[in-house]
C-alpha positions in Angstrom: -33.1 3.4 8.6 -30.1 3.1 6.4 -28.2 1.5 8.8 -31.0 -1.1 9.6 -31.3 -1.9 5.6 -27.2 -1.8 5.6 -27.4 -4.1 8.4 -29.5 -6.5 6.9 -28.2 -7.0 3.1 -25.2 -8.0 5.2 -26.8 -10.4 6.7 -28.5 -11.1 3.5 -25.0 -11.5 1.8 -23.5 -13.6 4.9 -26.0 -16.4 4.2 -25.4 -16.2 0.0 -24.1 -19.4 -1.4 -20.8 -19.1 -2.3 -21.1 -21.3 -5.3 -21.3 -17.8 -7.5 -20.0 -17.5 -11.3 -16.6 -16.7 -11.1 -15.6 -13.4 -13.2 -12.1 -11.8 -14.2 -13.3 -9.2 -11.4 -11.4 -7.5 -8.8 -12.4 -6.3 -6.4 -15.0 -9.2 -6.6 -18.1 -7.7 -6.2 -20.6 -8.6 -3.4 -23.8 -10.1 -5.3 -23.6 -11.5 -9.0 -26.2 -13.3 -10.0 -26.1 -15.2 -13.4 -29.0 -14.3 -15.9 -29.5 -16.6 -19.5 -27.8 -14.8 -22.3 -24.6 -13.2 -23.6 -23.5 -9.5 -24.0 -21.3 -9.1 -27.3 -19.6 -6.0 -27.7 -20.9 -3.6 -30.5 -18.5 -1.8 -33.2 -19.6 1.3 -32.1 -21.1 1.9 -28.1 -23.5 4.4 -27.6 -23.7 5.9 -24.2 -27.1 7.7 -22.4 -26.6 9.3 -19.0 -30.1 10.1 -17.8 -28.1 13.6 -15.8 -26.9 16.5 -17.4 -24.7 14.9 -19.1 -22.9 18.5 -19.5 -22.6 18.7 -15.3 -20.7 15.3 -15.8 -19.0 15.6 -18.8 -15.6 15.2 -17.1 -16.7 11.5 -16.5 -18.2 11.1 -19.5 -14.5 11.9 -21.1 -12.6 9.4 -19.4 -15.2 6.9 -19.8 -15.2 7.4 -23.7 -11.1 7.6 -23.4 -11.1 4.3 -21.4 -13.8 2.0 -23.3 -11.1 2.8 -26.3 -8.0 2.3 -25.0 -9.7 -1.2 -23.9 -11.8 -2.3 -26.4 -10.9 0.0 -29.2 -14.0 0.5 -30.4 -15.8 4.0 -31.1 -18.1 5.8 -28.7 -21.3 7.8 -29.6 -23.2 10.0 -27.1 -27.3 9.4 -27.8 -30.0 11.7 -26.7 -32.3 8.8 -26.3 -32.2 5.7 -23.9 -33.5 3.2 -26.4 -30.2 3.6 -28.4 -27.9 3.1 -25.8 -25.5 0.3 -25.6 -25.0 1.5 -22.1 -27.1 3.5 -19.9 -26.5 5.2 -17.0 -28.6 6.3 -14.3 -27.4 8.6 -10.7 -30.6 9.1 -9.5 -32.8 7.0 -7.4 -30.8 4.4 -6.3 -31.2 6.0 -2.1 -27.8 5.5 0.2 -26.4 8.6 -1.8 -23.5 8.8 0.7 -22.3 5.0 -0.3 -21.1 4.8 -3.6 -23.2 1.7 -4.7 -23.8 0.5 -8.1 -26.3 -1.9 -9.8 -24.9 -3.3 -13.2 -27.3 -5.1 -15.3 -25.6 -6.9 -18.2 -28.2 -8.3 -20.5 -27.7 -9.7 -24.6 -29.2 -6.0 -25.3 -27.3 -4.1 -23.4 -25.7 -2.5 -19.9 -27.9 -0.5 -17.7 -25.9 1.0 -14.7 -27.9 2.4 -11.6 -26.1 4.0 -9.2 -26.4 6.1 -5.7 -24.4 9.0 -7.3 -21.2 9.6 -9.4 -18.4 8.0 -8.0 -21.0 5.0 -7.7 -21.2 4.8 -11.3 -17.7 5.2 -11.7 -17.2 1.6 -10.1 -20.0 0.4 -12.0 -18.1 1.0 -15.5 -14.7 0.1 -13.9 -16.6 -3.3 -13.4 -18.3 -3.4 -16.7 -14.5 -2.7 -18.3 -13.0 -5.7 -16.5 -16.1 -8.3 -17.1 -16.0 -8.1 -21.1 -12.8 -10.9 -22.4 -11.7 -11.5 -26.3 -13.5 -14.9 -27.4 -12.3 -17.3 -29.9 -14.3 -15.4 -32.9 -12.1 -11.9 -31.6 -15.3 -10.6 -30.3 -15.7 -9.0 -27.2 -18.1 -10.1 -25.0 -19.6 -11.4 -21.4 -22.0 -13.5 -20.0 -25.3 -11.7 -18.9 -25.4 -10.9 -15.5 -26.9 -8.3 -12.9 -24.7 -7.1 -10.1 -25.5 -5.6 -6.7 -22.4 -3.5 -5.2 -21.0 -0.8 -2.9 -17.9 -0.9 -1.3 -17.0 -2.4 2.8 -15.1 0.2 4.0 -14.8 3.9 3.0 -11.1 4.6 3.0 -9.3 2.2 0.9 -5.6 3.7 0.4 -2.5 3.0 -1.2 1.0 5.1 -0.4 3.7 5.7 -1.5 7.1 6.7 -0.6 8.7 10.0 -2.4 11.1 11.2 -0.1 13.5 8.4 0.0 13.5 8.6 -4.0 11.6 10.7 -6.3 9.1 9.8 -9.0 7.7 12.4 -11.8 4.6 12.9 -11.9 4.0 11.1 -15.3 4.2 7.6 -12.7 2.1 9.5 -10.0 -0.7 9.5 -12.2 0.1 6.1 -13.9 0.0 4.9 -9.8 -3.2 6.4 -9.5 -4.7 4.9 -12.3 -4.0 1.8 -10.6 -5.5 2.6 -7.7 -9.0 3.5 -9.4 -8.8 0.4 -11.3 -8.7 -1.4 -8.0 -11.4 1.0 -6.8 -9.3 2.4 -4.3 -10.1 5.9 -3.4 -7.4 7.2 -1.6 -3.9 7.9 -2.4 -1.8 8.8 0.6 1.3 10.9 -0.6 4.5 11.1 1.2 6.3 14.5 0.3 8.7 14.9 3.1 11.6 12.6 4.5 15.3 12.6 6.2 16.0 12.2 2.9 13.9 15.0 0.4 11.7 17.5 0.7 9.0 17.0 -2.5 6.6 19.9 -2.6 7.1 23.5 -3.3 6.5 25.9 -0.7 6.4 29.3 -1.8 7.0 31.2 1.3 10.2 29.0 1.5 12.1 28.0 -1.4 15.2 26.6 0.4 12.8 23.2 1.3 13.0 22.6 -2.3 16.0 24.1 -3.6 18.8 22.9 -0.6 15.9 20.3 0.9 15.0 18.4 -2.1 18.8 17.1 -3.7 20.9 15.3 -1.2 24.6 14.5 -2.1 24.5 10.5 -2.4 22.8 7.6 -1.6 23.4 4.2 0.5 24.8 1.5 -1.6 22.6 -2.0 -0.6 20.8 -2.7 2.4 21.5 -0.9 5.2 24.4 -0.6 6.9 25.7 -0.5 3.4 28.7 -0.8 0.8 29.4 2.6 0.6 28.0 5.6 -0.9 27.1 6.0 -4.5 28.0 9.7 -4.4 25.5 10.7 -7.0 23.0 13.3 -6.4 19.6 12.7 -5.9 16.3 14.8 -5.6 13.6 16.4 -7.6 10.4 18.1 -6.1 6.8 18.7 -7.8 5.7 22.1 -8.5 2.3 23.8 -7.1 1.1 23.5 -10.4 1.9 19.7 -11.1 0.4 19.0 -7.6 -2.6 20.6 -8.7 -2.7 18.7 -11.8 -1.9 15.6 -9.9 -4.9 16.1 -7.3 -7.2 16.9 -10.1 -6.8 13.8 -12.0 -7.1 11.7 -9.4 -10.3 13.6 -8.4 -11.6 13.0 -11.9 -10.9 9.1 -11.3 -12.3 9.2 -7.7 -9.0 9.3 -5.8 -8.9 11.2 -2.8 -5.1 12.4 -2.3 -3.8 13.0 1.3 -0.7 14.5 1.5 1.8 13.7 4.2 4.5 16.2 5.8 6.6 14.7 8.6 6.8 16.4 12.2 8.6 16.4 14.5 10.9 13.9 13.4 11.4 12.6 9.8 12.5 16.4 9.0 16.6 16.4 8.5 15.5 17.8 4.5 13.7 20.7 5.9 16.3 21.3 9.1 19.1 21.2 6.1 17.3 24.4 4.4 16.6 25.8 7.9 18.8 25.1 10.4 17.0 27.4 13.4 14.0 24.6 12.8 16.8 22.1 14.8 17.0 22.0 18.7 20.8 22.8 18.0 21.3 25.1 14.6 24.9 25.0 14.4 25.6 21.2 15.4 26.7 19.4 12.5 24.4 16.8 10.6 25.7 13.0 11.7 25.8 10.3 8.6 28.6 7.3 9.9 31.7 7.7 8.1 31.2 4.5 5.7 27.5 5.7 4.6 28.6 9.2 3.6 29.3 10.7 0.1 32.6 12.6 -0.6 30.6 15.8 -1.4 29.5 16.1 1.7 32.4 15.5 3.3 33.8 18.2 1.3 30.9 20.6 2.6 31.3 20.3 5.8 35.0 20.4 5.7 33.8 23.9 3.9 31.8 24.9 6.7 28.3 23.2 5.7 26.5 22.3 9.2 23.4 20.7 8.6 22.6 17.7 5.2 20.3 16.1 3.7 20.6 12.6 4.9 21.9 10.2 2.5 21.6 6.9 4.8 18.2 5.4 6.3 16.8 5.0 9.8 16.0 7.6 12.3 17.5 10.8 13.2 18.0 12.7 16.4 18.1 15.9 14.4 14.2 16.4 14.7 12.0 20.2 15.0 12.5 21.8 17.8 9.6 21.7 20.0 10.5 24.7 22.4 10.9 27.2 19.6 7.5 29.2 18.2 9.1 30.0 15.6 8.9 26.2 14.5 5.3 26.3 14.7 5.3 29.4 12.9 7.0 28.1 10.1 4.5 24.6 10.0 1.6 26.3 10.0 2.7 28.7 7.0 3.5 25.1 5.3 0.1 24.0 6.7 -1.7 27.3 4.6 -0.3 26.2 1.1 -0.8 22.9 1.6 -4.6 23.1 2.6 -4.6 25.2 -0.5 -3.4 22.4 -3.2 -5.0 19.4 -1.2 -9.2 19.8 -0.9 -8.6 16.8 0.7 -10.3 17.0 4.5 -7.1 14.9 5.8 -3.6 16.4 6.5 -1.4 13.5 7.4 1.4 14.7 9.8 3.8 11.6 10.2 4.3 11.9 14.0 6.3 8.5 14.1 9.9 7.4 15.0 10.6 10.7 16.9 13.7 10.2 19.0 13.8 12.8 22.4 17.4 12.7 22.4 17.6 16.6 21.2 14.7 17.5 23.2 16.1 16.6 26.4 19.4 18.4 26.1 17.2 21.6 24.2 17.0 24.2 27.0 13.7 25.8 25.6 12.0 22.1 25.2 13.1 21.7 28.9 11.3 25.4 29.8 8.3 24.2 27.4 7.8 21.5 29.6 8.1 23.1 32.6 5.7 26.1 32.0 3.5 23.7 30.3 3.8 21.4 33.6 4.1 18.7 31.3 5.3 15.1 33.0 8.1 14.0 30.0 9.2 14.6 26.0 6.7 12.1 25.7 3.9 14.3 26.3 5.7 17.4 24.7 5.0 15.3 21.4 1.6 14.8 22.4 1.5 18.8 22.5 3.1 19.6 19.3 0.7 17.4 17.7 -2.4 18.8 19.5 -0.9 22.4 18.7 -0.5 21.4 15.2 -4.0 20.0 15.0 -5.8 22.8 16.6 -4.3 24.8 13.6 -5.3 22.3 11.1 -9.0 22.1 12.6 -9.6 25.5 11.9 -8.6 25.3 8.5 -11.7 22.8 8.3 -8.8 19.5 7.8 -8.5 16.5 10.1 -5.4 14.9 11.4 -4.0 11.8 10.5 -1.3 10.7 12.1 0.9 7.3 12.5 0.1 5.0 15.8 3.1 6.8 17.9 0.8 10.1 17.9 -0.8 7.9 21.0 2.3 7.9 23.1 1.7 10.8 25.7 -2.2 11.7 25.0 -4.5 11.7 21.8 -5.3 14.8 20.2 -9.0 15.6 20.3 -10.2 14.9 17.1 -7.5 12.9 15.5 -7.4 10.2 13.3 -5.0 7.1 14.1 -3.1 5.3 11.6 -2.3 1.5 12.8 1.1 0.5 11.8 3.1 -1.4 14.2 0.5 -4.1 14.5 -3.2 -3.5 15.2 -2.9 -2.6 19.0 -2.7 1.3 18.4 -5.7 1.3 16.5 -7.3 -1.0 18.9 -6.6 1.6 21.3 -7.1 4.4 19.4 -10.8 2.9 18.4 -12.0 2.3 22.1 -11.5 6.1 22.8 -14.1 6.6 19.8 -11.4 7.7 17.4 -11.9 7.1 13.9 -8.4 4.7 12.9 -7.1 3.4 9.4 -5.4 -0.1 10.1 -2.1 -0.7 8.0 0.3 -3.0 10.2 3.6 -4.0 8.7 2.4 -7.3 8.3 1.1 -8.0 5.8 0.6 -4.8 4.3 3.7 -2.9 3.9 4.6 -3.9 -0.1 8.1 -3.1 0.2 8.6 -5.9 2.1 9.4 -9.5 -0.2 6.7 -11.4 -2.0 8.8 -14.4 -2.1 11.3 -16.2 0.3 13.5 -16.3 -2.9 14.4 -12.9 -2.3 15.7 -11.4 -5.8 16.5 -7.8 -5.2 17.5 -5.7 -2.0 14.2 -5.1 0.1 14.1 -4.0 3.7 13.2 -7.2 4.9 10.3 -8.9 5.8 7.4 -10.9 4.2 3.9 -10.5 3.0 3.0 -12.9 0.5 0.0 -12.6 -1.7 -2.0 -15.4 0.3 -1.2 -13.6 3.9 -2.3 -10.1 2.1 -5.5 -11.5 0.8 -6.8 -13.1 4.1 -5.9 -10.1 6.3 -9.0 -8.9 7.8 -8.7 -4.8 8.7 -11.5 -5.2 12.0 -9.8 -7.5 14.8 -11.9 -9.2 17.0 -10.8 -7.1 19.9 -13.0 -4.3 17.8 -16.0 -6.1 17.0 -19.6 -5.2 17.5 -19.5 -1.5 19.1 -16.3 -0.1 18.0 -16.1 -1.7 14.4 -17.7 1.2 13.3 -14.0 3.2 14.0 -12.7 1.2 11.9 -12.8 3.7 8.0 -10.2 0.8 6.3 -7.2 -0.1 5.1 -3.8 0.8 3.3 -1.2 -0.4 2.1 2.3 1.2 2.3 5.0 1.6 -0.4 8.4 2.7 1.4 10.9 3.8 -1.4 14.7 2.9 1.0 15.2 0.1 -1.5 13.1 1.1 -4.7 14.5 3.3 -7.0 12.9 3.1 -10.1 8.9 2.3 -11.1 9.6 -0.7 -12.4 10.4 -1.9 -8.7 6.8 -0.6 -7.8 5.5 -2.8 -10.1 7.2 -5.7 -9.1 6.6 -5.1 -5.3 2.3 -3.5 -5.6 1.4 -6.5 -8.2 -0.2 -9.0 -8.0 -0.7 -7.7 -4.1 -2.9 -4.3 -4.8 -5.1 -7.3 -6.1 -5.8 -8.9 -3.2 -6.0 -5.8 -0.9 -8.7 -4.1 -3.3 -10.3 -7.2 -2.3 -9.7 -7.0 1.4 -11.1 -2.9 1.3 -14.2 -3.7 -1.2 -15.7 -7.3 -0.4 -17.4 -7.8 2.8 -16.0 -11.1 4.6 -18.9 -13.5 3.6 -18.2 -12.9 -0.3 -14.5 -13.1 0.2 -13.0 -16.5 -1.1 -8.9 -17.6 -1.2 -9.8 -20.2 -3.6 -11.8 -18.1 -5.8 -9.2 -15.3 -5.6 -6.9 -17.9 -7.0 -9.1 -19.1 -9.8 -9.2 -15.4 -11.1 -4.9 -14.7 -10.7 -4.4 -16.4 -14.3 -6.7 -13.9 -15.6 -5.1 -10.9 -13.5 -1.0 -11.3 -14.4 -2.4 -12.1 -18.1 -4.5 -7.9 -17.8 -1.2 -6.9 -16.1 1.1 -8.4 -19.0 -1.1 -6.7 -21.2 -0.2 -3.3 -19.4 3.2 -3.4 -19.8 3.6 -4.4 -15.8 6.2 -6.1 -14.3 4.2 -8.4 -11.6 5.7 -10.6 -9.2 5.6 -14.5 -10.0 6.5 -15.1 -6.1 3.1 -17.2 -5.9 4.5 -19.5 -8.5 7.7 -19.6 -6.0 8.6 -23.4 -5.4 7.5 -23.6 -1.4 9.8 -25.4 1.0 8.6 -26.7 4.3 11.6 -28.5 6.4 9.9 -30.6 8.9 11.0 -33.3 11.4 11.0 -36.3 10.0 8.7 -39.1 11.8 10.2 -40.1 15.3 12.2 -37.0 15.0 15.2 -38.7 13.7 16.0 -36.3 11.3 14.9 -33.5 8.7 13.3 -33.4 5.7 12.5 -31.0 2.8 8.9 -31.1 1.2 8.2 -29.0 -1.9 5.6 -27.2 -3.7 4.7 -25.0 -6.6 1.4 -23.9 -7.9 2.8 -22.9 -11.0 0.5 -25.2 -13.6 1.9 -27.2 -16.4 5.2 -27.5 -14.8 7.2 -30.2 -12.8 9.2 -30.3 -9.5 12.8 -31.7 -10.2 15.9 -31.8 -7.0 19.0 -32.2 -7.5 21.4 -34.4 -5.5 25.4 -34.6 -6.2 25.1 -34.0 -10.3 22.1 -35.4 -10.7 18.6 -34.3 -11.4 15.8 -36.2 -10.0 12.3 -36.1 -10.4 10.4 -34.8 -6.8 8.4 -37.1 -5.7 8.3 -37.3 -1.5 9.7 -35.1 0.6 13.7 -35.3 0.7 15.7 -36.6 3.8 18.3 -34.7 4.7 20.9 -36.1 6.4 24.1 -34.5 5.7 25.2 -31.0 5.7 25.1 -29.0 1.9 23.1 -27.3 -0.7 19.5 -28.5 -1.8 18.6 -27.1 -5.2 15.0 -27.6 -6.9 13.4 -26.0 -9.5 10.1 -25.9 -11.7 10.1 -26.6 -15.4 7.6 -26.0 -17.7 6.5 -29.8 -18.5 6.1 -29.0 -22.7 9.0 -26.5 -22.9 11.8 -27.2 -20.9 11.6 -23.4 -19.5 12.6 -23.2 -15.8 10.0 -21.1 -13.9 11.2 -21.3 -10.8 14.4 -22.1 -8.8 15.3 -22.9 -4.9 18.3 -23.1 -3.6 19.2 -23.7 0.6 22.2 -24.5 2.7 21.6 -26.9 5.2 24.0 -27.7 7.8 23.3 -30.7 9.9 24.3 -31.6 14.1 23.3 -34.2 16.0 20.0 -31.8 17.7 18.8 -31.8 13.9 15.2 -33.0 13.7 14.6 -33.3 17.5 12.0 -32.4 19.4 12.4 -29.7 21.3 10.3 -27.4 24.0 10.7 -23.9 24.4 10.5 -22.3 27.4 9.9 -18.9 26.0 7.4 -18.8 23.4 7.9 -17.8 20.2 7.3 -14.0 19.1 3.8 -13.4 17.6 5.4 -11.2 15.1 8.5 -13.2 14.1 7.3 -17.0 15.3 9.2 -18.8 12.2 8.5 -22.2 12.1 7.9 -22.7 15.9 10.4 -25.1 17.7 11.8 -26.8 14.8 12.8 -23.4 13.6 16.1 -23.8 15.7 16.6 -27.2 14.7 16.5 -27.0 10.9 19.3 -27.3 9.8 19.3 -23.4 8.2 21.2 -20.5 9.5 19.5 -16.9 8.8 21.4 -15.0 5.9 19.7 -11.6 6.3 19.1 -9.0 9.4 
């Protein structure tokens, strides 16, 4: 019966004008309806939960804390409804296992009805983002009543620790992002190459040897050198259990991640019998090492951290018990700190280099008749999973867990495209879709790139109109489909303020993409609210990305293909497009012919000010098969198409890997 109600509000919602009121809301909710009236903040708000308030007294905390730190305004608990400014109800709304809300905002008050906690939780985080300062410096909101629950019921953010470490005052800043956004899951990433982050009792070398390495790459990879300064930290049993237990208060499901087989030089530096070959020396290239540890090893030091990126051939030996031994010990005090049902296990990027010169991989696979290295992953993951099943937890692993047989009851993760978890969802596994495009946020916001990234681009328009169900999954196996996430790797981010810059305004638009069912979702109604959204993030102190107020270039063959020219854009408003040509600065009025080889500069300028906002900057250099038409014979990669044919007759040579 659920489903059939579920089935048609959708239905219900798909046929909704989208001519709705447009709030500073996101995730934009999925019916608003406008009601006559406006709700002005009181000096003082009273709250009524019609609970025990004492069984929820952890949520009524952090609502009081956050209703001050927004409004700064006083909070009073009543024992009576009729005094409330806002009342909250948990019981009777039915669908108790979908956190839905109803929020009605009236000139009297805010009554919040809701299928269970976390339900009500959204409600408020919706109330706290409707209510803006007007010109008397009240606050206040037009009355409205809101119908809500959320699309999908895994909607994740992740981020990167191993590469380089954050304390836990930003993990808990990060997740108070993430519940702002109402994303509930927060997928942690606590082992690399590079750093082991999480104390293991049982083994203290992972921490103590696994968690410092001697230096780090200098730029993008394959470097400048190393910076020969020591990097590492590690959380403590104790601050991950502070960690998981604010988030829980705040709805955030944490999942933490420890990479096997490969991924796993940190842990194979503290414990060398984990390798396929203990006493073979840790490789790093002679230009991406640090002098320490060329000291070490010149001591006798065999296995390092590594202080480089890519992937490793110095994985966990598959042909040794004692590896599995020591995972699953690291498997018991993990379940311990994470209630979490999910135990993400990496599983990606192994090479089967080591494996296929290991004499006891070779015997594994032969007792074990297996046909290849391929499917002795495939048995180190179900091994590992079998374990992890009967601890009650679920595996989650990366799309190359596929490669050589599924384990029974696993859960993929999509991430070099969608195809895995197509795959993945048409033999009834349940599958969280995160492709590198366009959700990995450590690739560039802008085409301007101004600061090292790995490469790539996912800009915020691309993010927001990425739909997490392909076609190829629709009708019978959507229901696979739990959501989305978006990934944060940490090769090229050192410092929070780079996670700023690289999750906002983009955690924006993929709150959207996990909360908003498709009919409600709107680019041009995203964009309305964006002014709204880097003015709350100003207001926190966070550095956003401006890349959507990039000037956009477009080189195009002129008409007759006789040539190329540049056309320009920015959405930045208030502002005007200037070029410049020889010394001079001309106003843009019509795309630019460009006929001769050199450097085309633009920029944005603030039309009352003067202040730049935005500069470009591109080296054409011009032959005679400039501009033409051209056929290609092979077609263009779906991943990296470019501009099509007149991407090799543009006039611009590629600058990065």
């Amino acid at each position: 019966m659920k489903k059939i109600l579920l089935g048609a509000w959708l239905i219900v919602l798909a046929n909704l004008v989208m001519a709705q009121p447009v709030l500073p809301l996101v995730p934009y909710p999925n019916q608003v309806t406008e009601q006559k009236g406006k709700f002005i903040l009181p000096a003082t708000v009273t709250l009524f939960m019609e609970e025990d308030r004492g069984a929820n007294q952890s949520f009524v905390d952090l609502l009081q804390e956050d209703i001050n730190k927004a409004w700064n305004v006083n909070t009073k608990i009543v024992q009576r409804p009729e005094e409330a400014t806002l009342r909250i109800i948990t019981k009777g709304k039915g669908q108790v296992d979908k956190p839905g809300y109803e929020l009605n905002v009236t000139d009297n008050g805010v009554l919040i009805k809701a299928s269970n906690l976390e339900g009500a939780f959204y409600a408020t985080r919706t109330f706290l983002q409707l209510l803006q300062r007007n010109k008397n410096g009240q606050w206040g909101c037009p009355a409205v009543f809101i119908e809500d629950f959320p699309r999908f019921s895994y909607r994740g953010m992740h981020l990167d620790v191993g590469r380089h470490f954050f304390p836990v005052s930003f993990i808990k800043q990060y997740i108070d992002w993430l519940a702002y956004h109402k994303l509930n899951k927060f997928h942690w990433h606590l082992t690399e190459d590079q750093g082991w982050r999480i104390e293991i009792k049982q083994f203290p070398l992972l921490t103590s040897v696994g968690g410092w390495r001697n230096g780090t790459l200098i730029g993008r990879y394959p470097g400048k050198g190393n910076n020969n300064t020591p990097h590492g930290g590690f959380y403590t049993q104790a601050e991950i259990r502070e960690v998981v237990a604010y988030a829980r208060q705040r709805f955030v499901e944490v999942i933490p991640e420890i990479e096997m087989p490969g991924h796993s030089s940190a842990a194979i530096a503290a414990y060398p019998w984990l390798s396929c070959f203990p006493n073979q020396p840790t490789v790093i290239p002679a230009n991406m090492i640090s002098q320490q540890s060329i000291n070490k090893q010149k001591e006798g030091a065999i296995k390092l951290v590594q202080e480089t990126w890519g992937v490793f051939d110095d994985v966990f030996c598959a042909g040794n018990d004692s590896t599995f031994m020591f995972l699953e010990k690291v498997i018991d005090e993990v379940s311990e700190l994470f209630p979490s049902r999910f135990i993400h296990i990496g599983g990606d990027e192994c090479p089967k280099t080591h494996w296929k010169k290991c004499v006891r991989c070779q015997e594994r696979i032969r007792s074990l008749q297996l046909k290849d290295e391929h499917e002795l992953q495939s048995y180190f993951v179900k091994r590992i999973e079998g374990y992890l099943n009967k601890k009650g937890k679920v595996l989650i692993g990366w799309d190359e867990i596929l490669e050589g047989g599924l384990a029974p009851n696993a859960v993929v993760m999509s991430w070099r495209g969608e195809s895995g978890g197509i795959e993945a969802a048409k033999e009834r596994h349940e599958v969280v879709m995160t492709p590198g495009q366009p959700v990995y946020f450590d690739h560039s916001q802008s085409e301007n790139e101004d600061s090292v990234t790995i490469g790539g681009y996912n800009p915020l328009d691309r993010v927001y109109r990425y739909d997490p169900v392909p076609q190829a999954l629709a009708g019978e196996f959507e229901k696979y489909v739990l959501g989305t996430q978006a990934n944060v790797w940490t090769e090229y981010i050192t410092n929070p303020s780079k996670i700023q810059y690289m999750i906002f305004p983009r955690i924006a638009a993929l709150s959207e993409i996990c909360w908003t069912v498709p009919a409600q979702k709107s680019w041009s109604g995203f964009e309305k609210r964006l002014p709204i959204l880097f003015e709350r993030y100003e207001q926190w102190g966070v550095r956003s990305s401006s890349a959507y107020f990039d000037i956009a270039a477009s080189v195009r063959a002129q008409p007759g293909n006789t040539g190329i020219e540049l056309a320009l854009t920015t959405k930045a408003p208030g502002t005007t497009l200037q070029w410049m040509q020889s010394n001079t600065t001309l106003p843009y009025q019509n795309p630019i012919k460009i006929d001769k080889s050199g450097v085309v500069r633009a920029q944005s300028k603030e039309t009352l000010t003067g202040t730049i906002k935005s500069r470009y900057e591109q080296l054409f250099q011009i032959h005679k098969a400039s501009g033409k038409k051209i056929s290609l014979v092979t077609p263009a990669s779906g991943s990296y198409p470019g501009d099509g044919a007149i991407t090799l007759v543009n006039g611009i040579k590629a600058n990065k890997g």
